[in-house]
C-alpha positions as CSV (number, residue, x, y, z in Angstrom):
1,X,86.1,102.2,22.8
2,X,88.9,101.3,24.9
3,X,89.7,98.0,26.7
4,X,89.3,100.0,30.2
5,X,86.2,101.5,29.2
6,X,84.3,98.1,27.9
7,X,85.8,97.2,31.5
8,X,84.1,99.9,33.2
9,X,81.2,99.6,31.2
10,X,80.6,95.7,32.6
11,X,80.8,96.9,36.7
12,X,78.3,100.1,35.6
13,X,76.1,100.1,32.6
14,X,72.6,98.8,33.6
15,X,73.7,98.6,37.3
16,X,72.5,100.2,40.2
17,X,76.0,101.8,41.3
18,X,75.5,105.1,40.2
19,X,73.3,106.9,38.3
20,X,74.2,108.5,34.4
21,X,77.5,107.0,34.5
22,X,79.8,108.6,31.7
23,X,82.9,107.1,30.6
24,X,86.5,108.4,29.1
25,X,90.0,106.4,29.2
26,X,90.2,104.5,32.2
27,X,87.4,106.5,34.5
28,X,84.1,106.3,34.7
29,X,82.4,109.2,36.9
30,X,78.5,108.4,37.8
31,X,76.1,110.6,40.5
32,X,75.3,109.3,44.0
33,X,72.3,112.0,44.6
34,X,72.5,115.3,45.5
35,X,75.7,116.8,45.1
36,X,77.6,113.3,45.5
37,X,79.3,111.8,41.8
38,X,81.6,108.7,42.3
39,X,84.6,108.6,40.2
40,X,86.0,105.1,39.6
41,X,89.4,104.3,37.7
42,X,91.7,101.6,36.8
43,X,94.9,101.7,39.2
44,X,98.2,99.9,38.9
45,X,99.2,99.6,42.8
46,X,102.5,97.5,41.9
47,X,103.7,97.6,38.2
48,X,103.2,100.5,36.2
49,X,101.7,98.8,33.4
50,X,99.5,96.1,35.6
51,X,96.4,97.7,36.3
52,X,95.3,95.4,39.4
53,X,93.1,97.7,41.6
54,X,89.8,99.9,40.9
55,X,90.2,103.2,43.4
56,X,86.7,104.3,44.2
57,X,86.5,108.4,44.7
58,X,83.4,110.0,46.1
59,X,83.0,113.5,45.4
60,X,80.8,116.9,46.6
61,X,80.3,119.2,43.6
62,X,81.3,121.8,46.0
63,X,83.5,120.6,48.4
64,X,85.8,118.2,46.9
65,X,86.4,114.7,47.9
66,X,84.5,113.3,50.6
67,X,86.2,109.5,51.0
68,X,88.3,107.1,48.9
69,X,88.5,103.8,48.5
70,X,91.3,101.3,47.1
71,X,89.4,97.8,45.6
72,X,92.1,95.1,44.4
73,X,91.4,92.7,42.2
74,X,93.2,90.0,44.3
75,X,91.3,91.1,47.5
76,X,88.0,90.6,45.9
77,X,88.6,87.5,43.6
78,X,91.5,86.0,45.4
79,X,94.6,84.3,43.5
80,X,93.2,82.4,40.3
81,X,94.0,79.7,39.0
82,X,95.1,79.0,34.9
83,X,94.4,75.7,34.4
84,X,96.9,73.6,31.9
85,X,99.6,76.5,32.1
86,X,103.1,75.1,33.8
87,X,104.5,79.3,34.1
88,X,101.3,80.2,36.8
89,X,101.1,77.2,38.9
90,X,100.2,79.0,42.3
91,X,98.0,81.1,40.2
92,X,98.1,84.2,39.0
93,X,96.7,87.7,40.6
94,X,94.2,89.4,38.2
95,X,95.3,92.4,36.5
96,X,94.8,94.4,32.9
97,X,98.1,94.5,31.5
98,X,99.1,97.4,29.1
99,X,101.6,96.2,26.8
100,X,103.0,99.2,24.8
101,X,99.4,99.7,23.9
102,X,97.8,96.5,23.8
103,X,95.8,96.3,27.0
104,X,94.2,93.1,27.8
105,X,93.8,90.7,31.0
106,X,97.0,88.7,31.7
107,X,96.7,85.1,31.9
108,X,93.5,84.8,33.7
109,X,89.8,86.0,32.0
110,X,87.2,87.6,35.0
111,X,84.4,85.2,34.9
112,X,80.5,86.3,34.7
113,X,80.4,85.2,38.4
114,X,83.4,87.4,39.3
115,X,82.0,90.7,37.8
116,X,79.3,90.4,40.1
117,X,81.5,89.9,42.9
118,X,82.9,93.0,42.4
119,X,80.2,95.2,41.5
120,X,78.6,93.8,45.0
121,X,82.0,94.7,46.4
122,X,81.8,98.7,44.7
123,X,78.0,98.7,45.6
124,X,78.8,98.1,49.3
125,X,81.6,101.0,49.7
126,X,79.2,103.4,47.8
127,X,75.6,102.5,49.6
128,X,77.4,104.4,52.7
129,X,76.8,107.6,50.8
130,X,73.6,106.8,48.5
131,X,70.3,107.7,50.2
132,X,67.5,105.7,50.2
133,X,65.0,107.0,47.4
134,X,61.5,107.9,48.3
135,X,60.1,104.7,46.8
136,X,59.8,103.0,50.3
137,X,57.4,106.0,51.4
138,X,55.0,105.0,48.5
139,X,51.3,104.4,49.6
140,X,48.7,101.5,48.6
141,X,49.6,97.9,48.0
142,X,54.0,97.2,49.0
143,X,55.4,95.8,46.3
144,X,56.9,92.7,48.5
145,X,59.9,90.6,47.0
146,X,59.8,87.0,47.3
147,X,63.3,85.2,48.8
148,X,63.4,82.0,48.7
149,X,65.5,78.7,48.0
150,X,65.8,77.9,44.0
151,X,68.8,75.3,43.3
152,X,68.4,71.6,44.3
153,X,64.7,70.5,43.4
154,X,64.1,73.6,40.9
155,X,60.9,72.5,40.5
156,X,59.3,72.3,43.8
157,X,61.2,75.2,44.6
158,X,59.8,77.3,42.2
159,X,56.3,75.7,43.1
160,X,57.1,77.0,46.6
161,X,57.8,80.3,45.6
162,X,54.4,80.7,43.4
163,X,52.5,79.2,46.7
164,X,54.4,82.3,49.0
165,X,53.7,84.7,45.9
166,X,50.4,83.9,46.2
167,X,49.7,84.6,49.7
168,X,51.5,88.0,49.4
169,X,49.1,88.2,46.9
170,X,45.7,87.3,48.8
171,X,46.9,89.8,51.7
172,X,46.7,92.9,49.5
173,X,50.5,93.0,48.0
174,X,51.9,92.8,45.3
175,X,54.2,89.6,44.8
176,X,57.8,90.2,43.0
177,X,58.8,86.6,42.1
178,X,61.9,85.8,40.3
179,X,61.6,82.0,40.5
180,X,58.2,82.8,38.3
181,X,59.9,85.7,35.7
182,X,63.7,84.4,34.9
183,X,63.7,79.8,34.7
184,X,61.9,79.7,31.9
185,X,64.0,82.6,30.3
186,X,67.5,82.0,32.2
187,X,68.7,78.1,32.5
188,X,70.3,78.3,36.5
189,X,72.6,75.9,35.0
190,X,74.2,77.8,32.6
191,X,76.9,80.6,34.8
192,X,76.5,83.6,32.7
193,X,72.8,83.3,32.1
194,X,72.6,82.9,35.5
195,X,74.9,85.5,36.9
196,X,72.6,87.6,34.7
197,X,69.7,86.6,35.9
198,X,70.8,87.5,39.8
199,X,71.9,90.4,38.7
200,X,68.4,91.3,37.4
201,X,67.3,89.9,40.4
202,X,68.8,92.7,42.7
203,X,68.0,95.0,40.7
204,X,64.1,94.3,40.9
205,X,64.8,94.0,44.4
206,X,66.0,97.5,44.7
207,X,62.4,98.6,43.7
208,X,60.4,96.6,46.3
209,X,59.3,98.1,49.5
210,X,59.5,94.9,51.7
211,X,61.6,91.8,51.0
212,X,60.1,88.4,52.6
213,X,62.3,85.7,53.2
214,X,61.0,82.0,52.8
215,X,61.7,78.6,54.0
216,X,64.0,77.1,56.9
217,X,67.3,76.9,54.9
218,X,68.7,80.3,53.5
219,X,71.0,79.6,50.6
220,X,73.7,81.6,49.8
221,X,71.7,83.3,46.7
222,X,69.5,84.4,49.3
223,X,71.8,85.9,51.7
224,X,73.2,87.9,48.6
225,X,69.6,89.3,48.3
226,X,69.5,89.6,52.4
227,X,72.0,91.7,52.4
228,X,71.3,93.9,49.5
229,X,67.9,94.5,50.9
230,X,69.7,95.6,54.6
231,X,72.4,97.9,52.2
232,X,69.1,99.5,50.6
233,X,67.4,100.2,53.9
234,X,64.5,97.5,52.8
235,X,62.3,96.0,55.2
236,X,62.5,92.3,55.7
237,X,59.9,89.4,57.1
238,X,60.7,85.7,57.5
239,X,58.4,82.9,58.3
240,X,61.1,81.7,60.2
241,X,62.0,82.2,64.0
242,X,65.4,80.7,63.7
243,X,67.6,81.2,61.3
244,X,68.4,78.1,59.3
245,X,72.3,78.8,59.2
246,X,74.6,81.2,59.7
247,X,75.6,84.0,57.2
248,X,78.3,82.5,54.5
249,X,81.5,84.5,54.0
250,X,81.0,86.7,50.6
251,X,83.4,85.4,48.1
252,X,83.3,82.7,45.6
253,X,80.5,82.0,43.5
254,X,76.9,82.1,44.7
255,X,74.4,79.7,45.1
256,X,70.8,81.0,45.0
């Protein structure tokens, strides 16, 4: 397995991005539904051997390409930083570098929290062409994701969250609860466990029919699931009639 394919393999195995994503040298090519497939590849927009960029392709079996997309690196995660290294002191912009062979990242390493910066960032070019499934139409009991604050007072929090699952529960629903399935599995204070357990998180929330959004302050955790609910075409409810703060800007890392 190549460097560019374990690469690839991080934004798309066990995502929701595409569907029966196959892989070979530096493209992965996955299906949208219907006759969409998305083919994604590792570009070099400068340098010839500094792969910096992902170009997204979305494709009709029949038609050719529908749309295209150019993702940098640097326009997702910024300029980083390498701490304790005098030669990159304004930082350095991410890229794979291919030395005569040897491919590996150049000076800075992609954190857990970036990769999911950038799958959110791939996942909100391609949710322009990926219909909704049928799952929304479903009848009987909703299943009804539960939003709501977890960092800070983890405890209560997640004592808030079983007292809102509950209700969802005594009205006929059925209550998806992260803060009850992933702290006693996934320490919130450790940044990949956690990364990974958001990432589960969305992906849960991409099988709910309704998404219901707790409490008078919306952290920026939950605005990632807000707006990956809106991108999915879910339904949302809040308990609140104002909003507690303004949307945050959708870079750096995440606080749920």
């Amino acid at each position: 397995m190549t460097v560019y394919e374990q690469e690839l393999r991080k934004l798309f195995d066990h995502s929701d991005l595409v569907d029966r994503p196959q892989f070979s040298g530096r493209v992965c090519v996955g299906d949208l539904g219907k006759d969409l497939r998305v083919r994604a590849e590792f570009l070099s927009t400068h340098i010839s051997s500094q792969y910096d960029a992902i170009r997204l392709t979305v494709l009709n079996r029949t038609e050719g390409v529908v749309d295209r997309t150019l993702l940098r690196f640097q326009d997702v995660w910024g300029k980083k930083q390498v701490p304790n290294n005098p030669n990159f002191r304004s930082g350095v912009i991410p890229h794979l570098w291919d030395d005569y062979g040897k491919v590996e990242w150049y000076a800075y390493h992609p954190t857990a929290a970036d990769y999911a910066a950038l799958r959110d960032a791939v996942g909100q070019y391609l949710s322009a062409f990926r219909e909704r499934t049928p799952e929304l139409e479903r009848s009987g009991p909703k299943l009804v994701y539960i939003c709501a604050p977890l960092r800070g007072d983890v405890t209560n929090n997640v004592e808030f969250a079983r007292q809102k699952a509950q209700e969802v529960f005594a009205d006929g629903d059925i209550p998806v609860c992260p803060h009850l399935l992933f702290p006693p599995i996934a320490d919130p204070n450790n940044p990949e466990q956690d990364a990974k357990a958001r990432e589960m998180s969305l992906q849960l929330l991409g099988s709910c029919q309704q998404l219901n959004v707790y409490g008078p302050i919306w952290t920026e955790g939950m605005w990632d699931e807000i707006h990956h609910a809106s991108k999915l075409g879910i339904p949302m409810m809040t308990d609140q009639k104002t909003i507690g703060r303004t949307p945050p800007r959708r870079s750096g890392r995440k606080e749920r």
